[in-house]
N, C-alpha and C positions, 0 to 999 in steps of 0.2 A: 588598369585602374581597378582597386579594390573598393568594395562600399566597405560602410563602416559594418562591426559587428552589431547586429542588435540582441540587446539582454533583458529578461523580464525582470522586471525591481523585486529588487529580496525585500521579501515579508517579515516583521519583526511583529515582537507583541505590542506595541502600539499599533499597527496596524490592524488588529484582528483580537477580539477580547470575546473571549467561548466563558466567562462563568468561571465558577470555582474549581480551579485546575482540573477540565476537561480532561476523559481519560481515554485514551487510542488505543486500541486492539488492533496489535501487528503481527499479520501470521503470514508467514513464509513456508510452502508446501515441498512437494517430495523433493530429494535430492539436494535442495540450497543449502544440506549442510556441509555440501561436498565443493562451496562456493570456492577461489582461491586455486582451485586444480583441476574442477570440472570444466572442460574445455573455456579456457581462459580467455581463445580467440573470440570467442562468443559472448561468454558471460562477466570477463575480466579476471582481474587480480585481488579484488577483494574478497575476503574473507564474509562470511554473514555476522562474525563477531565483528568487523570489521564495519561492518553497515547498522548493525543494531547500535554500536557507539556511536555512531556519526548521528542516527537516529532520534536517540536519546538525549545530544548534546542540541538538535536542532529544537527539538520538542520544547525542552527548557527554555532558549531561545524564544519561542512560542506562547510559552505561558503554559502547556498540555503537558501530562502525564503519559510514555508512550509503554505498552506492555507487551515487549517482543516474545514470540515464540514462533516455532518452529514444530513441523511434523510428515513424519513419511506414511500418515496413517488417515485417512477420507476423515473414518468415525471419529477420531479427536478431535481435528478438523474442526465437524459438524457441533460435536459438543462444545468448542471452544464458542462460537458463533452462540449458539442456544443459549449460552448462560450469559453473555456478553450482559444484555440488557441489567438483568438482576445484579450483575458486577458491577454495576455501575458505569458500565462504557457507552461515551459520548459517539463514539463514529470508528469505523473498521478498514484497516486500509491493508491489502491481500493479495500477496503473488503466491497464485496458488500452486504454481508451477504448471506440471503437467496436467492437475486432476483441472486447471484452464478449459478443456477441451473435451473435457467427458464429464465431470459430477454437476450433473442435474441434484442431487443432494445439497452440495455447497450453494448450488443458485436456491434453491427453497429455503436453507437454512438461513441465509442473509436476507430473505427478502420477509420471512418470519420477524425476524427482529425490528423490520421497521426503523432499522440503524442506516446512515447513510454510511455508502463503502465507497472505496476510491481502488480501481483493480492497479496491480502493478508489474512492473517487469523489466528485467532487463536489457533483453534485448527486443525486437521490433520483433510481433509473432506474425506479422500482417509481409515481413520483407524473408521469411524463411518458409518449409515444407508447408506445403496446402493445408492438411491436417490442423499445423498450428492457428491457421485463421480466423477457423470457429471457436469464441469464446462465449460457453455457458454462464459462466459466470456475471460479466459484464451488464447481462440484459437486468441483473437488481443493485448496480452499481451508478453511482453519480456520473462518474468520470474513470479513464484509465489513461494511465499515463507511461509510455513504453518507449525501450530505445536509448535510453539517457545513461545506461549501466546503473553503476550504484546510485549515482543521483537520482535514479526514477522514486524509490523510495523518499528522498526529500521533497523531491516537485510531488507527489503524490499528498505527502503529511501536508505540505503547506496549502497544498487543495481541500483537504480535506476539513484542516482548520477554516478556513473560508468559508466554505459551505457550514460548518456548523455556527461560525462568526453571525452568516448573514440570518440561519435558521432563529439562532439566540434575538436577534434584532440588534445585535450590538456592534455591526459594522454598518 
């Protein structure tokens, strides 16, 4: 006998109204440009062009503006965060990748901004090497959401829209 599957109900923009097109800051850290061929058993078949579209098409959905990038570099990283605020960005949602586990940098830069983050990832770092358990990052983060491959990015924006829903008052 099998149970039934159970599914979180998908979030549409009626469900969740952030304001005048809300604007996401998506940063993707070292190596996810190497998404599609870096070990695929692990991280899949998608591409990060690949997930910034799907991204961008959920956003819309959404009602949110999402502003992907990518970097193999802490300090850009760090800059990108720092100026989030003054760009006009509503909320940060960040697979930082490796610098996950070492930049104390990225945790003061997000937690400076006073911007809510939603951490991400694709694969589970909690079911792989010891190492990847500790995550810096997390501790100025709302939520993190890991494990799901590419979808972790969706379930993450749609958390993250939430959270700025509830902060707005407008859910």
């Amino acid at each position: 006998m099998t149970s039934p599957k159970a599914t979180a109900p998908d979030v549409t923009a009626s469900d969740v109204t952030v304001g005048a097109r809300a604007r996401i800051l998506c940063i993707s850290g070292p190596n996810l440009q190497l998404l599609g061929t870096r070990e695929p058993d692990v991280y899949g078949r998608d591409t990060l062009a690949d997930i910034h579209a799907r991204l961008e098409q959920r956003a819309r959905a959404l009602g949110v503006e999402v502003d992907a990038r990518q970097s193999n570099h802490e300090g850009t990283i760090v800059d990108w965060i720092g100026d989030a605020p003054r760009e006009g960005v509503a909320g940060i949602l960040i697979n930082p990748g490796a610098y996950t586990h070492t930049s104390i940098a990225i945790l003061d830069a997000v937690r400076a901004t006073g911007l809510p983050c939603v951490e991400v990832h694709l694969s589970n770092p909690d079911a792989r090497e010891a190492f990847r358990r500790r995550s810096y990052v997390a501790k100025a983060c709302v939520a993190r959401v890991a494990g799901f491959g590419a979808d972790s990015y969706d379930l993450g924006l749609d958390g993250l829209v939430r959270v700025l829903a509830r902060r707005s008052g407008a859910s």
